[in-house]
PDB file of N, H, CA, C and O in Angstrom:
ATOM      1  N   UNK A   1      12.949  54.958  45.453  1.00  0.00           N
ATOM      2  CA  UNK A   1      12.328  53.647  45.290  1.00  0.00           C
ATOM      3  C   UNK A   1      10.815  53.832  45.193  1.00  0.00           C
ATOM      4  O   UNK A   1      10.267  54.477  46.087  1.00  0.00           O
ATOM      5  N   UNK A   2      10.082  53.324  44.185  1.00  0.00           N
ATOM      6  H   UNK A   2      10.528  52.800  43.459  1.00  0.00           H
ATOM      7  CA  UNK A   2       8.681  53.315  44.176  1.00  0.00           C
ATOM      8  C   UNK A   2       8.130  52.221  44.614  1.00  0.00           C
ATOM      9  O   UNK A   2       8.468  51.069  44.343  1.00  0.00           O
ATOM     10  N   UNK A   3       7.152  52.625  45.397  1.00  0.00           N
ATOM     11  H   UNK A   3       6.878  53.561  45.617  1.00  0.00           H
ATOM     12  CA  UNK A   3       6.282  51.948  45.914  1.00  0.00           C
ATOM     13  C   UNK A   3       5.091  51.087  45.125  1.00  0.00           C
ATOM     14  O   UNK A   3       4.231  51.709  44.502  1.00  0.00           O
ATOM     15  N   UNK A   4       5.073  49.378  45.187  1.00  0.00           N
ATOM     16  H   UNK A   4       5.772  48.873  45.693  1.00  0.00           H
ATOM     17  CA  UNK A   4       4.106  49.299  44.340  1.00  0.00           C
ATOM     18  C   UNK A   4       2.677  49.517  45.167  1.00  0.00           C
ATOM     19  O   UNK A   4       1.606  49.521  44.561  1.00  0.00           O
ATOM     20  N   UNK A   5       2.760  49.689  46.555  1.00  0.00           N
ATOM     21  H   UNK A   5       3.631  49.685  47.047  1.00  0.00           H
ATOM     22  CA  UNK A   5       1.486  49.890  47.410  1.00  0.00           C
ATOM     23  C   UNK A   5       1.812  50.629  48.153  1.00  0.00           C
ATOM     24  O   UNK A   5       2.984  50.644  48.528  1.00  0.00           O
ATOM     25  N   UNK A   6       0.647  51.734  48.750  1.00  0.00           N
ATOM     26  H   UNK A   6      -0.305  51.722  48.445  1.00  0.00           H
ATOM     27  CA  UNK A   6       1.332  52.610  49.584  1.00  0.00           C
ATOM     28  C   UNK A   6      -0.024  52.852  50.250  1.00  0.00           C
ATOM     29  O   UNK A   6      -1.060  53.220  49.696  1.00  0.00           O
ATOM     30  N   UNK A   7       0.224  52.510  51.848  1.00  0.00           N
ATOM     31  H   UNK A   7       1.065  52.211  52.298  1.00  0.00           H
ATOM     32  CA  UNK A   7      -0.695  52.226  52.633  1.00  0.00           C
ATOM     33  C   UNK A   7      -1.148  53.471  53.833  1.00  0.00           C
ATOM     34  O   UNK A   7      -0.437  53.603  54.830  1.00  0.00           O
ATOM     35  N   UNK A   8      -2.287  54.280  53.650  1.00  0.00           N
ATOM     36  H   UNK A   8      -2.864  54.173  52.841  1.00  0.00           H
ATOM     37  CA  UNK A   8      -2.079  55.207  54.869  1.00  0.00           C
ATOM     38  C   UNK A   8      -2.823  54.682  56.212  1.00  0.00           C
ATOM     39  O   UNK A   8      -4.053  54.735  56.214  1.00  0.00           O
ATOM     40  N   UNK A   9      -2.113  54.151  57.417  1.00  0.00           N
ATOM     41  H   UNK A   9      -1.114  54.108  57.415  1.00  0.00           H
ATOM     42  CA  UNK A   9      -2.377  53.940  58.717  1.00  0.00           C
ATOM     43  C   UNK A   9      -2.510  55.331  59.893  1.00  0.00           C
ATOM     44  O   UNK A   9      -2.413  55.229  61.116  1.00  0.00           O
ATOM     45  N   UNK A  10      -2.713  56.372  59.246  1.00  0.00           N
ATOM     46  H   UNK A  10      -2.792  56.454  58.253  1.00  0.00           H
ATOM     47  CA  UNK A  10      -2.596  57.247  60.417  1.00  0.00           C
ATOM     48  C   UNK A  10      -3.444  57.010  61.340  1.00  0.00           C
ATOM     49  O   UNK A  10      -4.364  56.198  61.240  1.00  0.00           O
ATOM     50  N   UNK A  11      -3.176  57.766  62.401  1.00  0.00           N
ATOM     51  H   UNK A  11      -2.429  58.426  62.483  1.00  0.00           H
ATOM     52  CA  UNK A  11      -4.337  57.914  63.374  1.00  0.00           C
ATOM     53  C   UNK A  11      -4.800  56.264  64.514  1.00  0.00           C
ATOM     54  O   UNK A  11      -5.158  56.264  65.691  1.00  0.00           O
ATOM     55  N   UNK A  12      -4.591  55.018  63.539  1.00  0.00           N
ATOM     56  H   UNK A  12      -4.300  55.019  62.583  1.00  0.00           H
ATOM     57  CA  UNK A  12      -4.556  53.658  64.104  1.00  0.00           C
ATOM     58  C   UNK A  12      -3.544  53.537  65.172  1.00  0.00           C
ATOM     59  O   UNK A  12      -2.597  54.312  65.309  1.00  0.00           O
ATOM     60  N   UNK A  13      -3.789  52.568  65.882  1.00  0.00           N
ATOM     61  H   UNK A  13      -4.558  51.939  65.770  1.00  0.00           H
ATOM     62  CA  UNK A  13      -2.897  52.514  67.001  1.00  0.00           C
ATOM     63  C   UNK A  13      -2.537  50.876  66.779  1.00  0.00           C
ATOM     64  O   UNK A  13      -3.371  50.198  66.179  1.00  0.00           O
ATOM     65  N   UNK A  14      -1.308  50.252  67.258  1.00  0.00           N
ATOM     66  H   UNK A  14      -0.630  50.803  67.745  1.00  0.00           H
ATOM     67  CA  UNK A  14      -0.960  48.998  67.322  1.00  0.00           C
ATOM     68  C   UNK A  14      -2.426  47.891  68.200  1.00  0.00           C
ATOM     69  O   UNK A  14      -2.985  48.007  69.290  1.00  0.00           O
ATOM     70  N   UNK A  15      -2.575  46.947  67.118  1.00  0.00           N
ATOM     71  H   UNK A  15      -2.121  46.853  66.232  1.00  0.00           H
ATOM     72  CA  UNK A  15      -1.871  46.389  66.309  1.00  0.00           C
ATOM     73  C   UNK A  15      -2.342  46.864  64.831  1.00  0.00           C
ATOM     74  O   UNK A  15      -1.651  46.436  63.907  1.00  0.00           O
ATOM     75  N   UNK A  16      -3.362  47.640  64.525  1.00  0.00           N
ATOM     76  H   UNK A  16      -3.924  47.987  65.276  1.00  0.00           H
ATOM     77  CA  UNK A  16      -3.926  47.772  63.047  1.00  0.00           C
ATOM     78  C   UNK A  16      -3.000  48.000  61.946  1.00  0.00           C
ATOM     79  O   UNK A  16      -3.120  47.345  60.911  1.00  0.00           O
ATOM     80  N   UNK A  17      -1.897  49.059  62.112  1.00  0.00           N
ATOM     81  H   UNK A  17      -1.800  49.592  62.953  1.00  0.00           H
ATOM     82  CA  UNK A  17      -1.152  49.264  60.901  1.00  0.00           C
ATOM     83  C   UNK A  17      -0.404  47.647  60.834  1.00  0.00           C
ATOM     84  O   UNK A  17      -0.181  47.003  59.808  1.00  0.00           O
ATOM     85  N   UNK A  18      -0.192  47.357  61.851  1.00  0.00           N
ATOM     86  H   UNK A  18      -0.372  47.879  62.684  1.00  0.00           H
ATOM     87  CA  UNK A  18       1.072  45.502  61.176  1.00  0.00           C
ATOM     88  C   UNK A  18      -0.457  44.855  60.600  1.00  0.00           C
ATOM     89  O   UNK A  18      -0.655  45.072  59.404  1.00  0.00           O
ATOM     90  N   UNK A  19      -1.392  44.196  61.229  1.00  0.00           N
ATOM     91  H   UNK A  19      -1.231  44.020  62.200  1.00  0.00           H
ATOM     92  CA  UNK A  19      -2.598  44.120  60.344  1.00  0.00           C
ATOM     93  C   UNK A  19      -2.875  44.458  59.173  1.00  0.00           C
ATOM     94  O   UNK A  19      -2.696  43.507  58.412  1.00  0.00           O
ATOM     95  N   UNK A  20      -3.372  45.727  58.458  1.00  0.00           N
ATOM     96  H   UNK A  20      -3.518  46.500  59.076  1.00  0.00           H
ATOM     97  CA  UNK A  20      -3.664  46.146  57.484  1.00  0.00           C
ATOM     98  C   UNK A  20      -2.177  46.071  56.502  1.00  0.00           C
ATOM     99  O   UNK A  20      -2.388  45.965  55.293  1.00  0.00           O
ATOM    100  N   UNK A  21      -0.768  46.117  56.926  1.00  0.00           N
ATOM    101  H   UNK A  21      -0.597  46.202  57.907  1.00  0.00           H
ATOM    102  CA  UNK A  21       0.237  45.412  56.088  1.00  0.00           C
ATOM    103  C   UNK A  21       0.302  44.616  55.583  1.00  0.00           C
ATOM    104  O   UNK A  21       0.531  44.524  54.377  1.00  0.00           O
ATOM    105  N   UNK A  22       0.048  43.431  56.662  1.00  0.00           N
ATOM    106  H   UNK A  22      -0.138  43.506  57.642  1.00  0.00           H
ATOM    107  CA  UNK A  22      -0.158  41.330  56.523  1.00  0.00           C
ATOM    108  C   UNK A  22      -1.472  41.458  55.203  1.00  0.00           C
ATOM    109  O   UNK A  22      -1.364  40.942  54.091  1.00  0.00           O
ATOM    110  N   UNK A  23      -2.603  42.229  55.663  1.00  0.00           N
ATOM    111  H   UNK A  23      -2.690  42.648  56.566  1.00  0.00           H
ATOM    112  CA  UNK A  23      -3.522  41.950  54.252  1.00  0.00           C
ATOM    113  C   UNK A  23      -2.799  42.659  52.832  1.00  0.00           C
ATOM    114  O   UNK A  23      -2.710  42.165  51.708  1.00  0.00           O
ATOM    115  N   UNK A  24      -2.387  43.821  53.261  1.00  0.00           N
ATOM    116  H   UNK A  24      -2.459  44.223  54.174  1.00  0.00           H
ATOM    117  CA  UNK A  24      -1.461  43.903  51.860  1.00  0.00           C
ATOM    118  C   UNK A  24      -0.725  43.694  51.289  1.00  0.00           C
ATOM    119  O   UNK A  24      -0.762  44.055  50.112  1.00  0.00           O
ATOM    120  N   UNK A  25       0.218  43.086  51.729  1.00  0.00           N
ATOM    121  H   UNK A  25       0.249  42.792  52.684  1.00  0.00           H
ATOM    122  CA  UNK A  25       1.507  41.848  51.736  1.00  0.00           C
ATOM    123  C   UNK A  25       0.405  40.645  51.064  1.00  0.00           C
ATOM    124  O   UNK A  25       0.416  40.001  50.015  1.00  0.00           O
ATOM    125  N   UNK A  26      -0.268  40.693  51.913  1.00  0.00           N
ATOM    126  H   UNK A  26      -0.277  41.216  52.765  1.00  0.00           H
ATOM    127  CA  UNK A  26      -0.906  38.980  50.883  1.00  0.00           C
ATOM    128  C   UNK A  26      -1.228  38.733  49.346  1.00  0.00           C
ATOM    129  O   UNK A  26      -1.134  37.835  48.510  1.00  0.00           O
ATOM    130  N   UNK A  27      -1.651  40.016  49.454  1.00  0.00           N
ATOM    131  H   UNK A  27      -1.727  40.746  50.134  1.00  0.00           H
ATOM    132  CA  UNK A  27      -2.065  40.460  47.842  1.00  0.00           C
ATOM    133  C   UNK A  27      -1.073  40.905  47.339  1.00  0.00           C
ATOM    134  O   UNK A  27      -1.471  41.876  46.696  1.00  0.00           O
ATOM    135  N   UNK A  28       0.046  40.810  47.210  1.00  0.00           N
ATOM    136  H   UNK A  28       0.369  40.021  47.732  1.00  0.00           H
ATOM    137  CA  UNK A  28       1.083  41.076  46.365  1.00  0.00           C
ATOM    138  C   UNK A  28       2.157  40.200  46.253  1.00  0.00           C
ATOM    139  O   UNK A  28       2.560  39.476  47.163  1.00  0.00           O
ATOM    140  N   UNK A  29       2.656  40.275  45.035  1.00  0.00           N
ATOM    141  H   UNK A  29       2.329  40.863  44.295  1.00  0.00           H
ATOM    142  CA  UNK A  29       3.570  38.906  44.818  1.00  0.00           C
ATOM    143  C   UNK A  29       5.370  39.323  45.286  1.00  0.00           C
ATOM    144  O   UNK A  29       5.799  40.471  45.404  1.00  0.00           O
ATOM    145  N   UNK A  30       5.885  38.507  45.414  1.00  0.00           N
ATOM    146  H   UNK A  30       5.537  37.574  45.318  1.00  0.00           H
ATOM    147  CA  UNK A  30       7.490  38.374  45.619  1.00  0.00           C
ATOM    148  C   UNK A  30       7.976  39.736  45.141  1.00  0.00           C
ATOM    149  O   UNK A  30       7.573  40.230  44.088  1.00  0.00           O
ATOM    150  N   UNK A  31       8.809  40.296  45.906  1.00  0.00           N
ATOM    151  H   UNK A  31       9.136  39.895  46.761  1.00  0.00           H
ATOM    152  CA  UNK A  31       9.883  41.978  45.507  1.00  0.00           C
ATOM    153  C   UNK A  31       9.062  42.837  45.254  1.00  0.00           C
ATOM    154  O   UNK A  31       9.721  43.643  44.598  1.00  0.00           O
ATOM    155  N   UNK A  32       7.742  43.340  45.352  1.00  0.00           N
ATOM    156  H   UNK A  32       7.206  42.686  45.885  1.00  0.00           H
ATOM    157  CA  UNK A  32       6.843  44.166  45.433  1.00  0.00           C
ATOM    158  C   UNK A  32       7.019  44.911  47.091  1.00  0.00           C
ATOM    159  O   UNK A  32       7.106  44.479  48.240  1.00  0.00           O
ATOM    160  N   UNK A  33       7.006  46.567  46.276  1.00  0.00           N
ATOM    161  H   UNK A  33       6.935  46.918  45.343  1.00  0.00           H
ATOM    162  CA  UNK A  33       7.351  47.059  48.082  1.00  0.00           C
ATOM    163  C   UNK A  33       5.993  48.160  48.392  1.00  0.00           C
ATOM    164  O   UNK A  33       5.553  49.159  47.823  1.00  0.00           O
ATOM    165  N   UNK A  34       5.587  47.299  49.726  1.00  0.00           N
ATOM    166  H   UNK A  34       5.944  46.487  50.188  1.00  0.00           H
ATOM    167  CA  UNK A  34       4.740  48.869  49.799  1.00  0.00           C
ATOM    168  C   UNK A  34       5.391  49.246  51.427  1.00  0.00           C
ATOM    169  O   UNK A  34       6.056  48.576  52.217  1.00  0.00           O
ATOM    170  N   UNK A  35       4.902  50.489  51.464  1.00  0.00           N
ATOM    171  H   UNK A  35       4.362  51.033  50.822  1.00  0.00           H
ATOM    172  CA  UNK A  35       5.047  52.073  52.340  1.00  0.00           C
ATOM    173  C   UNK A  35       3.965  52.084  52.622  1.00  0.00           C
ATOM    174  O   UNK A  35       2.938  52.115  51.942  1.00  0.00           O
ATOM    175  N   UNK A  36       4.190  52.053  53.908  1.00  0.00           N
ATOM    176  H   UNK A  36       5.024  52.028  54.459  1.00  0.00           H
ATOM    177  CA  UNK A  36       3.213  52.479  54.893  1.00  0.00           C
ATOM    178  C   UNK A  36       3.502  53.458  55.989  1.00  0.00           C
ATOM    179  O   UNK A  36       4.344  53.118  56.820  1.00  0.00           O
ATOM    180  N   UNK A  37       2.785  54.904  56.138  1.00  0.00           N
ATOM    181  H   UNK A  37       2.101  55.181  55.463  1.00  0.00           H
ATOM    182  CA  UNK A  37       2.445  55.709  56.877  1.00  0.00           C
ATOM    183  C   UNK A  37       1.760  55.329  57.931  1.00  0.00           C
ATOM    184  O   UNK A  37       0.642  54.816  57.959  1.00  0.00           O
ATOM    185  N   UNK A  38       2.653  55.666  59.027  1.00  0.00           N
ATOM    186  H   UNK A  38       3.562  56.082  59.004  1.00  0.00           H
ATOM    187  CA  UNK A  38       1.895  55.438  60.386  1.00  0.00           C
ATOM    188  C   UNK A  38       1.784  56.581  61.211  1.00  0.00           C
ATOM    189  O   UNK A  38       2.714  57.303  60.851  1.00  0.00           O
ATOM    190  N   UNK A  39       1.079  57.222  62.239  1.00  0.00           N
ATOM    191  H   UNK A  39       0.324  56.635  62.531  1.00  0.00           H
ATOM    192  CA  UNK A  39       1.515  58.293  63.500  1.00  0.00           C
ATOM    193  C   UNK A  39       1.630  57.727  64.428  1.00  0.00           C
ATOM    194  O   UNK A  39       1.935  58.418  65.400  1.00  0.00           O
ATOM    195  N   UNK A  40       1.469  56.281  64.658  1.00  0.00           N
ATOM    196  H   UNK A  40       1.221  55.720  63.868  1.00  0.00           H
ATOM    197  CA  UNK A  40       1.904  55.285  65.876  1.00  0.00           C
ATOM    198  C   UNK A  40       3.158  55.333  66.274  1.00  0.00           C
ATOM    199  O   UNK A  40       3.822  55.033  65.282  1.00  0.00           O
ATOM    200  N   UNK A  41       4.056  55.598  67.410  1.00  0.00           N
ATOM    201  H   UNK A  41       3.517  55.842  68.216  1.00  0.00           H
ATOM    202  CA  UNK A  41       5.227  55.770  67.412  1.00  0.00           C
ATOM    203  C   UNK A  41       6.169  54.383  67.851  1.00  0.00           C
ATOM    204  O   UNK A  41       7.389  54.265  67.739  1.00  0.00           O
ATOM    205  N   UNK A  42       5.347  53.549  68.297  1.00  0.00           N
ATOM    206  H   UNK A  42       4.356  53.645  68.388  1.00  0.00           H
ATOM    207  CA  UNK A  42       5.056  51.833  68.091  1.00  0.00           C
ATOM    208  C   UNK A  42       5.743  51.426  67.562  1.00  0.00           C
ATOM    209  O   UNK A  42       6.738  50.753  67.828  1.00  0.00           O
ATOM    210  N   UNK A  43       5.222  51.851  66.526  1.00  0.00           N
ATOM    211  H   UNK A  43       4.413  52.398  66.309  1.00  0.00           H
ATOM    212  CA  UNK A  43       4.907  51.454  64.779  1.00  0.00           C
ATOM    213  C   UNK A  43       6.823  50.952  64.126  1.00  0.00           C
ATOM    214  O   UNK A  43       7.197  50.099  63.321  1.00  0.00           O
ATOM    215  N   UNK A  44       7.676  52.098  65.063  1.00  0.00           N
ATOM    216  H   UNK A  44       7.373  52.791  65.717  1.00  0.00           H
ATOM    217  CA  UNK A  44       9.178  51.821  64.733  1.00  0.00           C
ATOM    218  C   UNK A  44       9.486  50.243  65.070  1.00  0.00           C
ATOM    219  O   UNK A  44      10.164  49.464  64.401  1.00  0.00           O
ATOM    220  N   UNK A  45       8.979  50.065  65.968  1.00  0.00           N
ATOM    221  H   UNK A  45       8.428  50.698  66.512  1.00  0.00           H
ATOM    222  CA  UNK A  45       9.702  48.742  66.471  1.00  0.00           C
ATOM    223  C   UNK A  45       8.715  47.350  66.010  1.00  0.00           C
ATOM    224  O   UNK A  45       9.145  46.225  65.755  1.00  0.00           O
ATOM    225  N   UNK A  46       7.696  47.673  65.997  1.00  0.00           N
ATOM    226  H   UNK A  46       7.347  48.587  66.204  1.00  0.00           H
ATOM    227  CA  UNK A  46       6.517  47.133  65.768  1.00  0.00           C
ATOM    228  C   UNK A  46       6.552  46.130  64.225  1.00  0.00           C
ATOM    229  O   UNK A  46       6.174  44.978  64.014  1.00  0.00           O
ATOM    230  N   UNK A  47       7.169  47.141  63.351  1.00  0.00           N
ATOM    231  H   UNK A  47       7.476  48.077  63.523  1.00  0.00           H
ATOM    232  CA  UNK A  47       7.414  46.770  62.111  1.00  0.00           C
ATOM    233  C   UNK A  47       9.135  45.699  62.298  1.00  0.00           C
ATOM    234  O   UNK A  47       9.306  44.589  61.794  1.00  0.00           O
ATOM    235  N   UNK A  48       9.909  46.278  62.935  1.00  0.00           N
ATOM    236  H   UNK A  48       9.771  47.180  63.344  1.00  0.00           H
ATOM    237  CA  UNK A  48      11.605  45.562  63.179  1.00  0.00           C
ATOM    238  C   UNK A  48      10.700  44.295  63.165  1.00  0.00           C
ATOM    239  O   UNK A  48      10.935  43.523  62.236  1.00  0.00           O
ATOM    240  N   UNK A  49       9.585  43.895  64.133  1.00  0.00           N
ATOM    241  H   UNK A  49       9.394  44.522  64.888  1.00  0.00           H
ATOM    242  CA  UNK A  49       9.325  42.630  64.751  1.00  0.00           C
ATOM    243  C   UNK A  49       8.845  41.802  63.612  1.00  0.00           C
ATOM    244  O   UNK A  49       9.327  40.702  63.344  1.00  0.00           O
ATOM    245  N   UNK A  50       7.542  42.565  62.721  1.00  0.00           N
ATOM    246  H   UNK A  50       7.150  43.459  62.939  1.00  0.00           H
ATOM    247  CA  UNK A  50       6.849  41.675  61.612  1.00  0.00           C
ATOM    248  C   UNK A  50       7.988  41.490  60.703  1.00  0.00           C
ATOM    249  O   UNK A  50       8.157  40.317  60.370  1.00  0.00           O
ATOM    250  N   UNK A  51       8.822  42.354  60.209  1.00  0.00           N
ATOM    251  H   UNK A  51       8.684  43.307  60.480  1.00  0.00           H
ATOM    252  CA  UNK A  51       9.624  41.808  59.451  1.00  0.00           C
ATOM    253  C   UNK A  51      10.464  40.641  59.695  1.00  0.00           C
ATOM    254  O   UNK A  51      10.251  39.711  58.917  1.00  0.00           O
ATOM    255  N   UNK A  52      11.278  40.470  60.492  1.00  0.00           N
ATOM    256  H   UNK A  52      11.451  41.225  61.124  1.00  0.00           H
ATOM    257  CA  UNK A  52      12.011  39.126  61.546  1.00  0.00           C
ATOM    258  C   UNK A  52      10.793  38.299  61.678  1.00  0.00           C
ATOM    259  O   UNK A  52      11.291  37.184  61.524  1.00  0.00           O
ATOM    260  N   UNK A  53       9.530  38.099  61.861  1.00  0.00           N
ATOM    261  H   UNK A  53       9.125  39.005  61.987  1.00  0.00           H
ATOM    262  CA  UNK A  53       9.173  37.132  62.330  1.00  0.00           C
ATOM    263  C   UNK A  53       8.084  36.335  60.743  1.00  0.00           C
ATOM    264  O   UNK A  53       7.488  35.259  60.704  1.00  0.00           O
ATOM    265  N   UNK A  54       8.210  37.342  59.736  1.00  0.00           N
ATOM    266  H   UNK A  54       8.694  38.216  59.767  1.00  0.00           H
ATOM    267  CA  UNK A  54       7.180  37.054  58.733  1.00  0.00           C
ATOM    268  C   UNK A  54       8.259  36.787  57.330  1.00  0.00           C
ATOM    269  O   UNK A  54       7.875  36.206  56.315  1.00  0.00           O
ATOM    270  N   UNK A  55       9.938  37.447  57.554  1.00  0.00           N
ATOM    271  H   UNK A  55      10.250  37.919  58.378  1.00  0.00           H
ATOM    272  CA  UNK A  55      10.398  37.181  56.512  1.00  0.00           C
ATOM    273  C   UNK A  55      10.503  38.261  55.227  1.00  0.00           C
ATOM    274  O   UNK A  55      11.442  38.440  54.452  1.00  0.00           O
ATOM    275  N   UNK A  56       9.698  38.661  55.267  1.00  0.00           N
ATOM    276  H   UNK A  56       8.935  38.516  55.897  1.00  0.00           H
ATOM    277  CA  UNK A  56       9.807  39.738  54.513  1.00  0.00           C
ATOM    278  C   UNK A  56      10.897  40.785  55.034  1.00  0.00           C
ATOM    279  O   UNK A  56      11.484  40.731  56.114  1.00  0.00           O
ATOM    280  N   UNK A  57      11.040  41.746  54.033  1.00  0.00           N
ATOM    281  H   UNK A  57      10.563  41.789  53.155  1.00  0.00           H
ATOM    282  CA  UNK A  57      12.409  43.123  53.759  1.00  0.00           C
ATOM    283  C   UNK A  57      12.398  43.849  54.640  1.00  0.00           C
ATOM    284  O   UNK A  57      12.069  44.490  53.643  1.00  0.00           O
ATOM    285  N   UNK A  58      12.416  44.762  55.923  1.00  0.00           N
ATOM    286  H   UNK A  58      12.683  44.241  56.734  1.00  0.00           H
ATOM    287  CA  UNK A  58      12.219  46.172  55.847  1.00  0.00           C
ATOM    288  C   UNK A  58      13.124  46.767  55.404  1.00  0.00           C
ATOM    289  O   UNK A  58      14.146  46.924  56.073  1.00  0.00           O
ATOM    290  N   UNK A  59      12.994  47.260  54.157  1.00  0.00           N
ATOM    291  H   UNK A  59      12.164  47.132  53.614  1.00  0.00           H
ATOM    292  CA  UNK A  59      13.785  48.118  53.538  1.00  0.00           C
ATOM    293  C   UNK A  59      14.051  49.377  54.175  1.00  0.00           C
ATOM    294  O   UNK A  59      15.275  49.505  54.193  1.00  0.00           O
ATOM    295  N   UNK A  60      13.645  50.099  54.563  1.00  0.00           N
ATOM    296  H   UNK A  60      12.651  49.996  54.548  1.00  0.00           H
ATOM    297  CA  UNK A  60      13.887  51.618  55.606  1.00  0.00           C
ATOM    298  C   UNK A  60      12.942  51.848  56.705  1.00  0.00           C
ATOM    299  O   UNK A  60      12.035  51.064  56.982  1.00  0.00           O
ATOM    300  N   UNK A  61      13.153  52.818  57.251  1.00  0.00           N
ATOM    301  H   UNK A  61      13.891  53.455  57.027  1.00  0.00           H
ATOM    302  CA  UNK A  61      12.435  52.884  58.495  1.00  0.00           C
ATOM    303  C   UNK A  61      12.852  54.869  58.083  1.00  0.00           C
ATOM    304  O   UNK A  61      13.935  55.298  57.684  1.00  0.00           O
ATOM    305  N   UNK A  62      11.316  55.850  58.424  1.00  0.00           N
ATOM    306  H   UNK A  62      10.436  55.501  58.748  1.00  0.00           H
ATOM    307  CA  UNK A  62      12.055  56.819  58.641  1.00  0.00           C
ATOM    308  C   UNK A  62      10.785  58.033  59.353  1.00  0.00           C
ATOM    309  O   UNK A  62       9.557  58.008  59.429  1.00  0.00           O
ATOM    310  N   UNK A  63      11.511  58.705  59.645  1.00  0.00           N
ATOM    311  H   UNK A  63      12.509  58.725  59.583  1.00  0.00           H
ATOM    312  CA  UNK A  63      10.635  60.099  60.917  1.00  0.00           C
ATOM    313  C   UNK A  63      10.208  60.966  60.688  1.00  0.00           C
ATOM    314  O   UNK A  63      10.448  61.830  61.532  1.00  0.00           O
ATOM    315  N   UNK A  64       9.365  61.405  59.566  1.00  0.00           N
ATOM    316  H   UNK A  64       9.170  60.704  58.880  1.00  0.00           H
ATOM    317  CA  UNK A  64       8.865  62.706  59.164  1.00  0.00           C
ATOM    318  C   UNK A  64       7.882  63.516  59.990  1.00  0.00           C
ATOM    319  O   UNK A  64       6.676  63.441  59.752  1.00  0.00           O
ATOM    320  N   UNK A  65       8.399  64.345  61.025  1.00  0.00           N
ATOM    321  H   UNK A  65       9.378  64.406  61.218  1.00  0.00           H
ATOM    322  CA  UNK A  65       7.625  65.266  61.825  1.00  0.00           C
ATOM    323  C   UNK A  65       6.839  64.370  62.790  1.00  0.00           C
ATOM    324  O   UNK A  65       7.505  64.202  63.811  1.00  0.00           O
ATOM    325  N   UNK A  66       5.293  63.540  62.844  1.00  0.00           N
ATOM    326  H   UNK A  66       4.751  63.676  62.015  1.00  0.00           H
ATOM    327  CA  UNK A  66       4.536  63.002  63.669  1.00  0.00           C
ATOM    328  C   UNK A  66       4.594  61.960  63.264  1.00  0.00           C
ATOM    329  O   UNK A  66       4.177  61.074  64.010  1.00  0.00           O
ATOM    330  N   UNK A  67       5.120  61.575  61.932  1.00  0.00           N
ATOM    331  H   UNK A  67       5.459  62.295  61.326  1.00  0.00           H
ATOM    332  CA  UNK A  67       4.911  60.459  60.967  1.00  0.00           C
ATOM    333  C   UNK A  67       5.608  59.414  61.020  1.00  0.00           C
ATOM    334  O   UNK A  67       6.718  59.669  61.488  1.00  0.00           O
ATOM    335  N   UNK A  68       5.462  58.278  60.739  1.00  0.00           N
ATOM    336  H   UNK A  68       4.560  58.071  60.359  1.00  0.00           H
ATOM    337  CA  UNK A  68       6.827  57.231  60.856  1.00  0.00           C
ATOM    338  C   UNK A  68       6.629  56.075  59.017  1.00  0.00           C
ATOM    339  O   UNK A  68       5.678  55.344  58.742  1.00  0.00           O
ATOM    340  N   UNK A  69       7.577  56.278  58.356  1.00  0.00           N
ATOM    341  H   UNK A  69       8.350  56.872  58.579  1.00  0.00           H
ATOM    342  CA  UNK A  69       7.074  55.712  57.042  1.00  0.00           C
ATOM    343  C   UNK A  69       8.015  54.466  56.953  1.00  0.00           C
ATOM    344  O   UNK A  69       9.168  54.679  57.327  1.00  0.00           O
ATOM    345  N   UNK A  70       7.685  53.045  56.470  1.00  0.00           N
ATOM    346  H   UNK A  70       6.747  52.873  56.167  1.00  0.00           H
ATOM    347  CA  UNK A  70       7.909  51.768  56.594  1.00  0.00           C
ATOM    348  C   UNK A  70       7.779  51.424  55.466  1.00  0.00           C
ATOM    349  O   UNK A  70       6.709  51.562  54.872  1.00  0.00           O
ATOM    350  N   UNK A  71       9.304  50.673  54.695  1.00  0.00           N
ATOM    351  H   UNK A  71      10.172  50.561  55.178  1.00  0.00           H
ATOM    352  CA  UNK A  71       9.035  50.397  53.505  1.00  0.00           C
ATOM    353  C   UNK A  71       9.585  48.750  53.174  1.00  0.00           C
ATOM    354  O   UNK A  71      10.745  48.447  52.896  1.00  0.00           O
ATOM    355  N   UNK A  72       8.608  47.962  53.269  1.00  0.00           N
ATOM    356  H   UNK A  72       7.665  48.208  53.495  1.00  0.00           H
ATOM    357  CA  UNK A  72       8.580  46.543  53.199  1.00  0.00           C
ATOM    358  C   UNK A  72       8.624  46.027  51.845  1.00  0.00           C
ATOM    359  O   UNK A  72       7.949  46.576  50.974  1.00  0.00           O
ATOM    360  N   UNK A  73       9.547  44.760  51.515  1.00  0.00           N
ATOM    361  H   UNK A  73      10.095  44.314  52.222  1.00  0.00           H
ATOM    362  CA  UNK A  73       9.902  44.108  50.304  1.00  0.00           C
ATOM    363  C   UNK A  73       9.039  42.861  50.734  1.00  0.00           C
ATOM    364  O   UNK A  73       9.132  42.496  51.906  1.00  0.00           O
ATOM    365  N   UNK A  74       8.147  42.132  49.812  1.00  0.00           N
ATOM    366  H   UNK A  74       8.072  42.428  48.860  1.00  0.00           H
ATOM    367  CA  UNK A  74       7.231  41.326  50.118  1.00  0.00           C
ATOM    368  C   UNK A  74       8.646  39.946  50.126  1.00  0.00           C
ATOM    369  O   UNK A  74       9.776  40.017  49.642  1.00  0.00           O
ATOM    370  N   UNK A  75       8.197  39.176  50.629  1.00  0.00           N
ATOM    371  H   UNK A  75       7.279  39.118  51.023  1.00  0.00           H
ATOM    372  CA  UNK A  75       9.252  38.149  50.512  1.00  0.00           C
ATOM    373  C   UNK A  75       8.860  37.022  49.538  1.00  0.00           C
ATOM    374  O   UNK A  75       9.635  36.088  49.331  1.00  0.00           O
TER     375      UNK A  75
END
């Protein structure tokens, strides 16, 4: 699946990566997905929540080494 935005949050700690999502989510229209890289380990559940509470997709959730990558369908 390609990403039409792909956001790097490393190193940020909750709440900045759901933040810097909500502004990129705004700027993009309906079924547009971006990925976002986090090292927040948060960040797993953190995202379950914005998605349920904002409506939008989470399309996957996944664990690469320190990494945690989040791939949201704009709603």
């Amino acid at each position: 699946m390609d990403a039409s935005k792909e956001l790097d949050t490393r190193g940020l700690n909750c709440p900045l990566p759901i933040l810097k999502a909500k502004k990129a989510l705004a700027d993009m229209v309906s079924g547009e997905i971006l990925k976002v890289i986090s090292t927040d380990p948060g960040s797993m559940r953190d995202f379950q929540a914005f998605a349920r509470q904002t409506g939008n997709e989470l399309v996957s959730q996944a664990t690469n080494a320190n990494e945690f990558v989040h791939v949201l369908r704009r709603r």
